[in-house]
C-alpha positions as CSV (number, residue, x, y, z in Angstrom):
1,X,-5.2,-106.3,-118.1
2,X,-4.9,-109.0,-120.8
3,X,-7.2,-111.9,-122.2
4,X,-4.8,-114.8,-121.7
5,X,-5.3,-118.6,-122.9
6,X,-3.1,-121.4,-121.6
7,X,-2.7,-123.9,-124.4
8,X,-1.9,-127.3,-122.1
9,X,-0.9,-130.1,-124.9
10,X,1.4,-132.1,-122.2
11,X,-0.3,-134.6,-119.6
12,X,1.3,-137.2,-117.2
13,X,4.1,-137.8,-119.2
14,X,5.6,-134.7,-118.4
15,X,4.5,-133.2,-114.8
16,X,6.9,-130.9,-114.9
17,X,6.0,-129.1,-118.4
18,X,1.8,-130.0,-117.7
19,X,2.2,-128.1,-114.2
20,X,4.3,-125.0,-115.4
21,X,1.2,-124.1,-117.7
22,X,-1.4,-124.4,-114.7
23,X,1.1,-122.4,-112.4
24,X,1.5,-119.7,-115.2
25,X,-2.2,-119.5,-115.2
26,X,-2.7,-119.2,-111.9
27,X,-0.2,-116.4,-112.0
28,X,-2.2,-114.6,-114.9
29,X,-5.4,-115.3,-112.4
30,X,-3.5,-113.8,-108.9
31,X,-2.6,-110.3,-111.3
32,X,-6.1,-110.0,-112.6
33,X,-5.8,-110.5,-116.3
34,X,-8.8,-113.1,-117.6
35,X,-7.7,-116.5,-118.0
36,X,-9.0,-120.0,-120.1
37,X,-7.5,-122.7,-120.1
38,X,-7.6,-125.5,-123.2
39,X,-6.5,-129.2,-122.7
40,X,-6.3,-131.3,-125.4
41,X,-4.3,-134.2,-126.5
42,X,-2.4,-136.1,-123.5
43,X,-3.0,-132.9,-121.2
44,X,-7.1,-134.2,-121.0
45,X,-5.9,-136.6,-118.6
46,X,-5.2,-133.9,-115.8
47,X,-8.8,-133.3,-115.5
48,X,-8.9,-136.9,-113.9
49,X,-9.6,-136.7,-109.7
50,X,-6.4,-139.0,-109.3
51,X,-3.9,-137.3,-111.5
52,X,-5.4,-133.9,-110.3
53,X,-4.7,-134.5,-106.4
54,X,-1.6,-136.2,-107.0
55,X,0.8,-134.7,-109.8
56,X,3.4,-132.3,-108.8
57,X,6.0,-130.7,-111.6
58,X,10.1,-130.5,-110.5
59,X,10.2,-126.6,-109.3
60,X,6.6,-125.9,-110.6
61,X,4.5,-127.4,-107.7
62,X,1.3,-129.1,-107.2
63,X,-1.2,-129.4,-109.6
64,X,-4.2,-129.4,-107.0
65,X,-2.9,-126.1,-105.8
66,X,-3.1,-124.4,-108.9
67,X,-6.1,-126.1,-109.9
68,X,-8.2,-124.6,-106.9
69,X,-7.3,-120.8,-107.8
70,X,-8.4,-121.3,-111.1
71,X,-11.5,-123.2,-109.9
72,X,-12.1,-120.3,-107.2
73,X,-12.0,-117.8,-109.9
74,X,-13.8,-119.2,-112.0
75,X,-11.6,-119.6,-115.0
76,X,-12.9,-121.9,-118.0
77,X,-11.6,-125.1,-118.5
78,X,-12.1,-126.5,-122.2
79,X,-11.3,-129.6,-123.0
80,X,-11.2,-131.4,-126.3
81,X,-14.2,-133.8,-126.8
82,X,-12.2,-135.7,-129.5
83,X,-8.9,-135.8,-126.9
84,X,-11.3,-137.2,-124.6
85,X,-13.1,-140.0,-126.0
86,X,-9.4,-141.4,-127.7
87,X,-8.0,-141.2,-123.5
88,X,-11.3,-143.0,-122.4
89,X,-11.6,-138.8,-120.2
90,X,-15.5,-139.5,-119.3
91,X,-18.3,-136.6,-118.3
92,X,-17.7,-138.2,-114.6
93,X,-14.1,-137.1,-114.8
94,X,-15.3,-133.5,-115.7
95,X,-17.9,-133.4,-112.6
96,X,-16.8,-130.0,-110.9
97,X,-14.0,-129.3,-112.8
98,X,-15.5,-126.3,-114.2
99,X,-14.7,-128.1,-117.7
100,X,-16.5,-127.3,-121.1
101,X,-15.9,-130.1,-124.1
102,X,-15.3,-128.7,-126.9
103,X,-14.1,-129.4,-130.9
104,X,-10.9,-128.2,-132.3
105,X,-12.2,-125.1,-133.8
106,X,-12.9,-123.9,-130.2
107,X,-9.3,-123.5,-129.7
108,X,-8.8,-121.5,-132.7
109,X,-11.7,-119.4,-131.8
110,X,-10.6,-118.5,-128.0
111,X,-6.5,-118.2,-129.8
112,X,-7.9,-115.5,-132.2
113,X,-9.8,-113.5,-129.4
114,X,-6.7,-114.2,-126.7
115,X,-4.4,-111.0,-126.3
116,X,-1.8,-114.2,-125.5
117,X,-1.7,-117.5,-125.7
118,X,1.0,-119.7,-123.9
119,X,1.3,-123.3,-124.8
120,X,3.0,-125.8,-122.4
């Protein structure tokens, strides 16, 4: 099996693109390989309870649905600190998310050790 990371750049401003990377993951999750996902830039904002429960991507399904498999199996959720705090994403946003804050070199770090990464 293979050390995947999901590279989510794109938020609520496309539902579509932010979903396909969270349905992939799952995917990757359901056929065993280990899984992290990163959020950074406008894709922070999915880790908000709102946009969470309510987005769904054309073809690529619900958000929440996704979100749960990952959360069940424990997958890693980073998220950039510096995304964050320029979106107004607080701690309170993050509560049982399963989400780590993180700086930029983070991402390079988990992209080096990946086998894969996918960005979406």
């Amino acid at each position: 099996m293979s050390k995947i990371l999901f590279n989510i750049t794109n938020g609520t401003n496309n539902p579509t693109k932010s979903s396909l990377g969270f349905m992939l993951a799952r995917t990757a999750v359901e056929e065993g390989h280990e899984v992290q996902v990163f959020l950074n830039a406008d894709a922070v904002s999915l880790i908000r309870k709102p946009v969470l429960e309510n987005l769904v991507g054309l073809g690529t399904g619900s958000l929440k649905e996704h979100f749960k498999v990952l959360l069940k199996a424990k997958v890693p959720i980073y998220v950039s600190a510096m995304s964050c705090e320029i979106r107004g994403v607080t701690d309170d946003d993050l509560e049982n998310t399963n989400s780590i804050k993180v700086l930029p070199k983070m991402l390079l770090s988990l992209s080096l050790d990946a086998d894969r990464t996918f960005v979406y």
